[in-house]
Backbone as a printed PyTorch tensor [residue, N CA C, xyz], in Angstrom:
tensor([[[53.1880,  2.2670, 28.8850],
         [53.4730,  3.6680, 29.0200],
         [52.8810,  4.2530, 30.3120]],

        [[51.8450,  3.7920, 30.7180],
         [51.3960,  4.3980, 32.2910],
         [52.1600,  4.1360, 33.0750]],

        [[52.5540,  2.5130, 32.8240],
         [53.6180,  2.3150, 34.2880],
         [54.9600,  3.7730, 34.1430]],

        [[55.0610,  4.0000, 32.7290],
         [56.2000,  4.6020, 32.9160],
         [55.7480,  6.4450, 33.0630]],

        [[55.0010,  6.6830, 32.9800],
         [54.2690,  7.8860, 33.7980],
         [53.9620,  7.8950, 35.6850]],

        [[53.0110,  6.3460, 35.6380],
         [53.7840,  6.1540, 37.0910],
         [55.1710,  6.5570, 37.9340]],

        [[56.0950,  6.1070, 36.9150],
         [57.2350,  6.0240, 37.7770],
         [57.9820,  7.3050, 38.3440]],

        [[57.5650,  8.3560, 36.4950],
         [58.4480,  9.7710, 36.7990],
         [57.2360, 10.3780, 37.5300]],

        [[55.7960, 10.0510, 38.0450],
         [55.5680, 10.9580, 38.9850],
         [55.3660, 10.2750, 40.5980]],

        [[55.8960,  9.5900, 40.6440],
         [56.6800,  8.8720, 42.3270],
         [57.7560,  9.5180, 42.1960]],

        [[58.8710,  9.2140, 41.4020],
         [59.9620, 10.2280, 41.6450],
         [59.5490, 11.8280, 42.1920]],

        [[58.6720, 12.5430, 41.9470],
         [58.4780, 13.8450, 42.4030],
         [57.2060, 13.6580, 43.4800]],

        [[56.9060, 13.1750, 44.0790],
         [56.0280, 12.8820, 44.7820],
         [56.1150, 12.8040, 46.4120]],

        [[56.7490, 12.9300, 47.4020],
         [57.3020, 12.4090, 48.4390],
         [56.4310, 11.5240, 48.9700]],

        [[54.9280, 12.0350, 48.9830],
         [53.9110, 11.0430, 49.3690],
         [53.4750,  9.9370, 48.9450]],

        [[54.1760,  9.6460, 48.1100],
         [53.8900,  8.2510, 46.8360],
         [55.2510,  7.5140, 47.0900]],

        [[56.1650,  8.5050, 47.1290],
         [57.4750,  7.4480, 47.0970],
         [58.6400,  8.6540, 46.1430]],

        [[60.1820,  8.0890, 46.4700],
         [61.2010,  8.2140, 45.4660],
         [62.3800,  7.8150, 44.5780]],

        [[61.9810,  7.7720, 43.6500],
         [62.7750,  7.1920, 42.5910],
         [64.4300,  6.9060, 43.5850]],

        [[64.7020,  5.8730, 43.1570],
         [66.0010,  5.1870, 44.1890],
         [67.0990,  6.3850, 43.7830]],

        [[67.6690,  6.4490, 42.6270],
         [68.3610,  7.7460, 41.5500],
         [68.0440,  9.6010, 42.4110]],

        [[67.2900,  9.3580, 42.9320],
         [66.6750, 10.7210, 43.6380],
         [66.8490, 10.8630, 44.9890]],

        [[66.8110,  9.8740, 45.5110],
         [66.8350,  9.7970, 47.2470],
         [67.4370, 10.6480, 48.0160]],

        [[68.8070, 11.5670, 46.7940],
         [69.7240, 12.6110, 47.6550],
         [68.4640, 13.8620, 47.3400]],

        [[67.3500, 13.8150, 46.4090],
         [66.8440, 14.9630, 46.4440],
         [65.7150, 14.8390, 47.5370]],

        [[64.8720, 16.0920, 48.1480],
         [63.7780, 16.2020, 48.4750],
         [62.8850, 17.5650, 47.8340]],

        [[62.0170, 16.6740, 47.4840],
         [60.7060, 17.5740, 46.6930],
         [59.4810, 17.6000, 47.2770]],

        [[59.7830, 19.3120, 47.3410],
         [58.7980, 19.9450, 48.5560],
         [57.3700, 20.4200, 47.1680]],

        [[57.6830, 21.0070, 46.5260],
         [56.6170, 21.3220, 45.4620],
         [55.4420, 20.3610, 44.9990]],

        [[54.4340, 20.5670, 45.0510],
         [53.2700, 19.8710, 44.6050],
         [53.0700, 19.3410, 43.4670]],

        [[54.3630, 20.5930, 42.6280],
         [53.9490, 20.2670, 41.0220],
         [55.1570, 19.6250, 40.4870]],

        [[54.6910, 18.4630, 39.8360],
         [55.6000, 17.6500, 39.3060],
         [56.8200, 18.5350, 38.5300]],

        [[57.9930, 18.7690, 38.3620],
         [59.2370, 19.2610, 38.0620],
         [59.0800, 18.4180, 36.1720]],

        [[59.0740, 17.1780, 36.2450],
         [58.4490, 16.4430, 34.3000],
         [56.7770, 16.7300, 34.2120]],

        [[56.6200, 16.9620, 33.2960],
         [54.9610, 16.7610, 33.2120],
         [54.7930, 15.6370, 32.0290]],

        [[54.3680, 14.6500, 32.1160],
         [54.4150, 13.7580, 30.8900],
         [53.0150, 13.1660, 30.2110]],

        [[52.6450, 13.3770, 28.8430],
         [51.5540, 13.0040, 28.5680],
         [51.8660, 11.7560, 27.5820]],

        [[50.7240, 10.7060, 27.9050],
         [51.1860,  9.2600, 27.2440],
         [50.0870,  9.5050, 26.0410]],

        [[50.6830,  9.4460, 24.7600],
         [49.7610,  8.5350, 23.5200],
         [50.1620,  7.4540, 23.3490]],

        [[48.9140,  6.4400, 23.4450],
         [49.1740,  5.2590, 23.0540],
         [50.6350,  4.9050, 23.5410]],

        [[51.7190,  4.3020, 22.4350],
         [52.7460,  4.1840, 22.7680],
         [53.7840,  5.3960, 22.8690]],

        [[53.0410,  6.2530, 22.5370],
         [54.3900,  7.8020, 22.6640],
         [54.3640,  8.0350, 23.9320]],

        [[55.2000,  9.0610, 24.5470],
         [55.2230,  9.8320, 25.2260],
         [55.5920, 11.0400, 25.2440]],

        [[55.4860, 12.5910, 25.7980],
         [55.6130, 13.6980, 25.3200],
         [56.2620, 14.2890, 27.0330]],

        [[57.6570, 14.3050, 27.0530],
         [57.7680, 14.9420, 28.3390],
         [58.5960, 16.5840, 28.3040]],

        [[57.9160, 17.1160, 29.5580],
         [58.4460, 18.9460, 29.4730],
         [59.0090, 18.4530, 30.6650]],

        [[60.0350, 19.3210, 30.6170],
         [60.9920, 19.3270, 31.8960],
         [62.0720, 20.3770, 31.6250]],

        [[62.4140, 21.3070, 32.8100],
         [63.7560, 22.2100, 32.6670],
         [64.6840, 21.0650, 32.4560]],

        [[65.4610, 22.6560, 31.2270],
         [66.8380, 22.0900, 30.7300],
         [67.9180, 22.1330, 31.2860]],

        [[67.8330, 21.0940, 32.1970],
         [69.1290, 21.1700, 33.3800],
         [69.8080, 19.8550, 33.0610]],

        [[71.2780, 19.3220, 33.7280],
         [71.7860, 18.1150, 34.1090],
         [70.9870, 17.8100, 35.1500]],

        [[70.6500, 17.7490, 35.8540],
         [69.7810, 17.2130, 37.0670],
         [68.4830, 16.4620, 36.4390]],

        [[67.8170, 17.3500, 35.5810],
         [66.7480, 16.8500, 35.1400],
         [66.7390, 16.1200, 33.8340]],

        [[67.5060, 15.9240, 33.4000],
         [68.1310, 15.1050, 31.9570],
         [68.4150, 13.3750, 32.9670]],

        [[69.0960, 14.0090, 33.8110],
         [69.9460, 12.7920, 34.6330],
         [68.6730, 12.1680, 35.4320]],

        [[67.4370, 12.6140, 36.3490],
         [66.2830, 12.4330, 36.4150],
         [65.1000, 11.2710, 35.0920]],

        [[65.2040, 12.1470, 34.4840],
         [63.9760, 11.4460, 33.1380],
         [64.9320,  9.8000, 32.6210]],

        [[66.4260, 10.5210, 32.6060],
         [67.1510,  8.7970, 32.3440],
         [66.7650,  8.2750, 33.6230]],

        [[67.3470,  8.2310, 34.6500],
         [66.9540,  7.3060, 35.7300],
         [65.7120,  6.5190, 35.6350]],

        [[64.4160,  7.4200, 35.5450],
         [63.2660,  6.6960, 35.4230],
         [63.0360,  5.7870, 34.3500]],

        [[63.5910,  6.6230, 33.0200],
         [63.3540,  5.6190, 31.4720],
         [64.4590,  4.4070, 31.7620]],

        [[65.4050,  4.5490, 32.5900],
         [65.8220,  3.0180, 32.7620],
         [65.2190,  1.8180, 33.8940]],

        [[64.6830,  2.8980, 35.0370],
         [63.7430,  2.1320, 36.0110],
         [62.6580,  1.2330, 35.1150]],

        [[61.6140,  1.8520, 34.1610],
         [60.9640,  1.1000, 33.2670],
         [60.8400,  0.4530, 32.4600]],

        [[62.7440,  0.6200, 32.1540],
         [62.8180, -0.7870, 31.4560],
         [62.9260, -1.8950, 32.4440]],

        [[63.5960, -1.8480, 33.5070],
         [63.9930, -3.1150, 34.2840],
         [62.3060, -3.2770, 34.8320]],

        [[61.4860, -2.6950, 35.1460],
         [60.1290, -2.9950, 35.6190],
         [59.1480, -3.8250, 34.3290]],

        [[59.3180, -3.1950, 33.3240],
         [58.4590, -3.6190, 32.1060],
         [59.4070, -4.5330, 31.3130]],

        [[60.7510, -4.7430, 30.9870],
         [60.9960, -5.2330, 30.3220],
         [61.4580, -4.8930, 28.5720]],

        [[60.6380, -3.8570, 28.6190],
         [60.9770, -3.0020, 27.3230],
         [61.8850, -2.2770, 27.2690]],

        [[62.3150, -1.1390, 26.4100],
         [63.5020, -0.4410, 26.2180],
         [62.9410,  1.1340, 25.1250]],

        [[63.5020,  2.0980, 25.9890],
         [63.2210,  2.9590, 24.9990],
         [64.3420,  3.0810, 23.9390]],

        [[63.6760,  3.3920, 22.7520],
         [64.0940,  3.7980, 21.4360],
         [65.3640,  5.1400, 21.4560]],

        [[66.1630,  5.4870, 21.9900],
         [66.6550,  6.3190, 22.1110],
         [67.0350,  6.9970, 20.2410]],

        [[67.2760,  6.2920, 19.5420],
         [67.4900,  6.2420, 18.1580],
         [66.0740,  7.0060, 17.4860]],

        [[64.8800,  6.7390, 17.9370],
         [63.6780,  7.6200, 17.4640],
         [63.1090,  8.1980, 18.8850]],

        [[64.1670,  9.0100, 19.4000],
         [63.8000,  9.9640, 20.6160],
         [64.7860, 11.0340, 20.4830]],

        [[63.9150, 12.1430, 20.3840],
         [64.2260, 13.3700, 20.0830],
         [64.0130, 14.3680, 21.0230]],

        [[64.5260, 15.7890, 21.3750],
         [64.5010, 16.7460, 22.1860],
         [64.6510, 17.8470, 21.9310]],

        [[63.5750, 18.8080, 22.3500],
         [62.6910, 20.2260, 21.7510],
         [63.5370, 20.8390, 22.5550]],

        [[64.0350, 22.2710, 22.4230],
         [64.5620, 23.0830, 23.6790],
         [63.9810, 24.5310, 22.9820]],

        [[63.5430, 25.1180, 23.8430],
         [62.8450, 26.7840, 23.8050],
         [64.0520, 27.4770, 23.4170]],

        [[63.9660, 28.6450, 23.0270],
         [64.5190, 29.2740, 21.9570],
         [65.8170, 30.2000, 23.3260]],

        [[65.4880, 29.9970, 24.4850],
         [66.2900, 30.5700, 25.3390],
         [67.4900, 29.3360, 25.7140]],

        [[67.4950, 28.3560, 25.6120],
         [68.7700, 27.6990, 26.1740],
         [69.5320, 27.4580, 25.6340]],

        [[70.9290, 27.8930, 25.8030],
         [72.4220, 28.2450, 25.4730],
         [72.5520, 26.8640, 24.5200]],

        [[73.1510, 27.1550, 23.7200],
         [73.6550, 25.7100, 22.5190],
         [74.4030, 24.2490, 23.4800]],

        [[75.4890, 25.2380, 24.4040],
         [76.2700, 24.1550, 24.7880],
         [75.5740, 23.3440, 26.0930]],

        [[74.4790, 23.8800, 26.6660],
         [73.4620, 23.3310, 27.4300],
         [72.5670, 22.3630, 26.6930]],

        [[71.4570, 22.6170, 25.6580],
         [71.7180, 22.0860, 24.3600],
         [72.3450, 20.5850, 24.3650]],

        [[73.3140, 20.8540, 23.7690],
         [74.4230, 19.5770, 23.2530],
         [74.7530, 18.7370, 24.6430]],

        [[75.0060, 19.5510, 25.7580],
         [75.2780, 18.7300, 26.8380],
         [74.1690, 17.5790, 27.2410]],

        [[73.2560, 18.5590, 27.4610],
         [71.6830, 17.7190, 27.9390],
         [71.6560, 16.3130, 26.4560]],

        [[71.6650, 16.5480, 25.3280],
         [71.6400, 15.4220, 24.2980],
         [72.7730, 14.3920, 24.6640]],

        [[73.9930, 14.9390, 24.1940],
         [74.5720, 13.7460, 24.4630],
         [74.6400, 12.9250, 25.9560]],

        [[74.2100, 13.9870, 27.0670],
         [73.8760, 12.7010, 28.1980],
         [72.6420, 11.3730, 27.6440]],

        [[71.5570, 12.4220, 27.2460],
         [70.3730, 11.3280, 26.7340],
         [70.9050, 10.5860, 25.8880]],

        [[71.7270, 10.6520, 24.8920],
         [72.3160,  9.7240, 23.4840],
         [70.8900, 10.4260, 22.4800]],

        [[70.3260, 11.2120, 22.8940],
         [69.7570, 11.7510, 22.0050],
         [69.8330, 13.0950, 20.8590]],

        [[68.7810, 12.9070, 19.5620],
         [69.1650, 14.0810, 19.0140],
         [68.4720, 15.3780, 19.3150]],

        [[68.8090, 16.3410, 19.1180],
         [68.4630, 17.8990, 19.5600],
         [67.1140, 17.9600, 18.2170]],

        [[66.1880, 18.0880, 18.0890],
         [64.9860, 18.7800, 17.6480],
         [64.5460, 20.0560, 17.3510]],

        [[65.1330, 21.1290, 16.2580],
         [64.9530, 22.1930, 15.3690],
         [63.4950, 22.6790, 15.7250]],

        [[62.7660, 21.8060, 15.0830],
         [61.4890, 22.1470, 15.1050],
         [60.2040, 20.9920, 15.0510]],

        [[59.3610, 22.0460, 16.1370],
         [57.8900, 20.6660, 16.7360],
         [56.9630, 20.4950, 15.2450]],

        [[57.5130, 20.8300, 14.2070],
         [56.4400, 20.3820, 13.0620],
         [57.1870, 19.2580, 12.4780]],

        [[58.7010, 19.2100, 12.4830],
         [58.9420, 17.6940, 12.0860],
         [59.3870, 16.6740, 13.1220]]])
């Protein structure tokens, strides 16, 4: 899981490096655009609810599989959205991930 915290913060980094998937972007901001905290084997990532940044967090979660060898769970990976973003933004951002949309952070 570090390597894969590594990776999404080289992608936002210019001074570290950029994610191959990114190369048309340049990131002038200091502050990472994902913020990701690793437990153990979880991970917990915030990021605006955009296509850009949906299309971003995949790029990297597939960079770490081909680096590590592993594979994320997309089947027990789920996605929180704040009470402001439109349904069909929502549904769009999921089905790019193949993931499900997340009601609520207590279940």
């Amino acid at each position: 899981m570090e390597r894969l915290n590594h990776i999404i913060q080289k992608s936002y980094y210019p001074t570290i490096g950029v994610c191959e998937c990114l190369a048309s972007h340049f990131v002038i901001s200091t502050v990472p655009a994902i913020i990701a905290y690793v437990f153990t084997d979880d991970l917990l990532l915030f990021a605006e609810a955009s296509i850009k940044q949906i299309s971003e967090i995949m790029c990297c979660l597939q960079r770490f599989g081909v680096y590590s060898g592993q594979k994320i769970n997309v089947a027990k990976s789920k996605i929180f959205f704040s009470h402001n973003v439109y349904f069909v933004v929502r549904s769009t951002i999921c089905d790019l991930a193949g993931m499900q949309m997340m009601d609520d952070l207590r279940s």
